[in-house]
N, C-alpha and C positions, 0 to 999 in steps of 0.2 A: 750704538745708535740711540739718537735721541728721542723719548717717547712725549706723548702728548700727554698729560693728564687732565682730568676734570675737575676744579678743584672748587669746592663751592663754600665760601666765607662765611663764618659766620660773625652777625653782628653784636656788640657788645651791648642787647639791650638792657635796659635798669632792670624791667620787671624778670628778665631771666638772670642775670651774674646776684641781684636781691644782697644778702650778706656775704656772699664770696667777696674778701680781698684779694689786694693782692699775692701776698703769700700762699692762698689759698687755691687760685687761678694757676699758679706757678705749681705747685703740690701736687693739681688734677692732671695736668701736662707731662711731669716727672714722671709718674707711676704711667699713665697709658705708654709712655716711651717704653720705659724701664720695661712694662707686661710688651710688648711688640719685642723690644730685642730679646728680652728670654725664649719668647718663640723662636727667634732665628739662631739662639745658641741650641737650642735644643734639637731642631731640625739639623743643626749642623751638625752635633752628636749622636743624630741616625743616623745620617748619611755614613759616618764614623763607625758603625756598630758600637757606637758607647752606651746608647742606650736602646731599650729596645720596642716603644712606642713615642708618641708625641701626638697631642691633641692639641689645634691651634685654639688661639683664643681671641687671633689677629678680627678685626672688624667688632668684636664686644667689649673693646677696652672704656669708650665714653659713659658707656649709661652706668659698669661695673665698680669706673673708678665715683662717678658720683652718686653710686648709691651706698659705697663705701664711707664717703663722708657723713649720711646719715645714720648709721647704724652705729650700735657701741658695743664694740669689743668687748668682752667679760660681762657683759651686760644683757644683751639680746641674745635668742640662740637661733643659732646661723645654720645651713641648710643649701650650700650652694652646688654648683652644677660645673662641668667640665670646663667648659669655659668661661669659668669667674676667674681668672690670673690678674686682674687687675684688681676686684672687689678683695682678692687675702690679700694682694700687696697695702692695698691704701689702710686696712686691717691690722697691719703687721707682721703680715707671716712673711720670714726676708727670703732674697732671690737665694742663698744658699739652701736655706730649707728646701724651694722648691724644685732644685737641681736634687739636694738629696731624694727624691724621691724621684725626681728621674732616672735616676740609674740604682735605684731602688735598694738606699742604702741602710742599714740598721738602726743607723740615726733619723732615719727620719720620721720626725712628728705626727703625720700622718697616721703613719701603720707597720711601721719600722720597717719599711721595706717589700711590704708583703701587699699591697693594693698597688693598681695603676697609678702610671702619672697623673697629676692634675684629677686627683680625689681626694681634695683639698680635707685635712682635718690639724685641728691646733686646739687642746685642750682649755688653753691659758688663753683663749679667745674665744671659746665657745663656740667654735667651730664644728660640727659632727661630719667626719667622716662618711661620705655617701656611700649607697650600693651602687654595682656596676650597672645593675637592672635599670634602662631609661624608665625616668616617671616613679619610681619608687619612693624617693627621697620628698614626696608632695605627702603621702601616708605618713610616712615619720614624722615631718613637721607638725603634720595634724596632730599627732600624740606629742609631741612637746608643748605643745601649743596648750594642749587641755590640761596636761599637767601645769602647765602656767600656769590657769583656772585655779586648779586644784589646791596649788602649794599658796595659793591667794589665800590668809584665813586661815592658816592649817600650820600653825606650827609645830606642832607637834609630827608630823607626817612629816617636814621638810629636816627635822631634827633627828631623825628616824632612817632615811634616805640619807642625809650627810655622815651617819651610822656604819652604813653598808660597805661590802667591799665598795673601792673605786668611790667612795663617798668624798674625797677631795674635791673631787670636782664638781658635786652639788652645789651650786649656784639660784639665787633666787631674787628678783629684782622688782619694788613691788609695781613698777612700770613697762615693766622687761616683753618685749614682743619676738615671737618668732619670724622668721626672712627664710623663705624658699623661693629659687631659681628652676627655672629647664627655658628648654628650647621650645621655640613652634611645635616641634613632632610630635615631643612628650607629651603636647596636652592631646594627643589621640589615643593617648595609654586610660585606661580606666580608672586609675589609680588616680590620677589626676582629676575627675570627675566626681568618683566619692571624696576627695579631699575639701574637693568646692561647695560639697553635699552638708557633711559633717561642720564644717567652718564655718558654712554662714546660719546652721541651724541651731548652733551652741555657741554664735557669734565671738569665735575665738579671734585673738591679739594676732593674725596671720599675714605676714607681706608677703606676696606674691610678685615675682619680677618674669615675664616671656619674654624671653629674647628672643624674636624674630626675624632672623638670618633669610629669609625667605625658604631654607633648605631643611626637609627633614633627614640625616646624613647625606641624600643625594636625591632623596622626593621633593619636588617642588610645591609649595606650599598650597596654590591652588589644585592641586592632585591630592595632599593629606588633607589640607582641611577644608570643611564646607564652605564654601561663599569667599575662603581664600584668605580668614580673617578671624583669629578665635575671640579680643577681645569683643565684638561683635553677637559672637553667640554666647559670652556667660554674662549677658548685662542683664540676661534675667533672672539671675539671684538675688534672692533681696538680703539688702545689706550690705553688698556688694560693692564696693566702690571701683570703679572702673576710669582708667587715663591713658591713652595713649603718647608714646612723643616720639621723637627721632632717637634713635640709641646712640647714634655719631656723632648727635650734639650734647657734649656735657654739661653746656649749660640749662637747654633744656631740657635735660635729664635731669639736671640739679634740680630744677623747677618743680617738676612732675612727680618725681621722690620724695621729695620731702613734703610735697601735697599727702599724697596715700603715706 
């Protein structure tokens, strides 16, 4: 049976596609496709008992694959949340990686097997592995973030740390910004509060991305959050840069990203 859908166009304006080519335009399309069908391979391998979770990532693919394009790989340290399958893919991390770790294989980059699907981590990207814990991964940032600061000015300390066990992957970039993701929900975790505390006090290099599904797992947004609206309630941080946009539309998510 044939169903209706809603389908709402968007326009190709100048000020939002800005330097998007075309190859570029074509790139952002690839990957959200590419992050949609890996969801439906993976659901299909529940259903299978081949695997034995799966987190969608279906409806975040726009704002994730363009904020992929603003970030750089090996360069920035990353921080993302369950539903970034688009933001690793435009990244680098390939659709086999991320199948290895669906069925939680030894090879996988990750965590060799030993964390959830879609707890995205890639060394040679700068990637961090997240905790399971929602809203945690906003704390850690904080602390990469300051070591940013830190390794600013400090060669010797960055020389020191590249030393260490696990010192390969000591990376230092004197431009280098940290990128953390969560959901609506997470910003009702604490953790997520003191991050915003800490960050705009010691005005750390920190991208923050909410993706707001309307849903906290199954709370609706106006039941978790105040007023139904978080950007709203941290505009009074100072320092703060705060934007809203459509996450569906990657151009104006392109727009809006590479603004903050």
């Amino acid at each position: 049976m044939a169903l209706h859908t809603r389908v709402r166009l968007t326009k190709l304006d100048s000020l939002k596609v800005q330097d998007l080519d075309h190859h570029t335009l074509i790139r952002i399309y690839r990957t959200m496709y590419l992050s949609r069908r890996l969801d439906d391979r993976e659901i299909q391998l529940k259903r299978q008992n081949k695997i034995f979770f799966q987190i969608s990532s279906a409806g975040h693919e726009a704002v994730s694959a363009a904020m992929g394009l603003v970030l750089r790989p090996g360069a920035d340290w990353l921080f993302p949340y369950y539903r970034d399958r688009a933001l690793c893919l435009m990244l680098g991390v390939t659709p086999y990686e991320t199948l290895l770790a669906a069925v939680g294989a030894k090879d996988d980059p990750s965590s060799g097997g030993r964390q959830m699907p879609s707890h995205w981590g890639q060394p040679r990207l700068n990637i961090v592995s997240k905790s399971s814990c929602t809203g945690t991964q906003f704390l850690q940032a904080v602390g990469a973030a300051e070591a940013t600061l830190y390794y600013q000015g400090r060669a010797k300390a960055l020389a020191q740390a590249k030393r260490a066990p696990l010192g390969q992957y000591v990376r230092h970039e004197h431009d280098e910004i940290v990128f953390v993701s969560g959901g609506d929900g997470a910003t009702s975790e604490g953790e997520f509060w003191e991050s915003l505390n800490v960050a705009c006090a010691k005005k750390l290099p920190l991208l923050y991305l909410i993706e707001d599904n309307g849903y906290a797992i199954s709370v609706p947004i106006e039941v978790q959050t105040a007023g139904g609206n978080i950007s709203k309630l941290v505009r009074g941080f100072p320092g703060l840069h705060v934007a809203e946009c459509d996450g569906t539309d990657p151009l104006e998510s392109y727009a809006i990203c590479k603004e903050a």
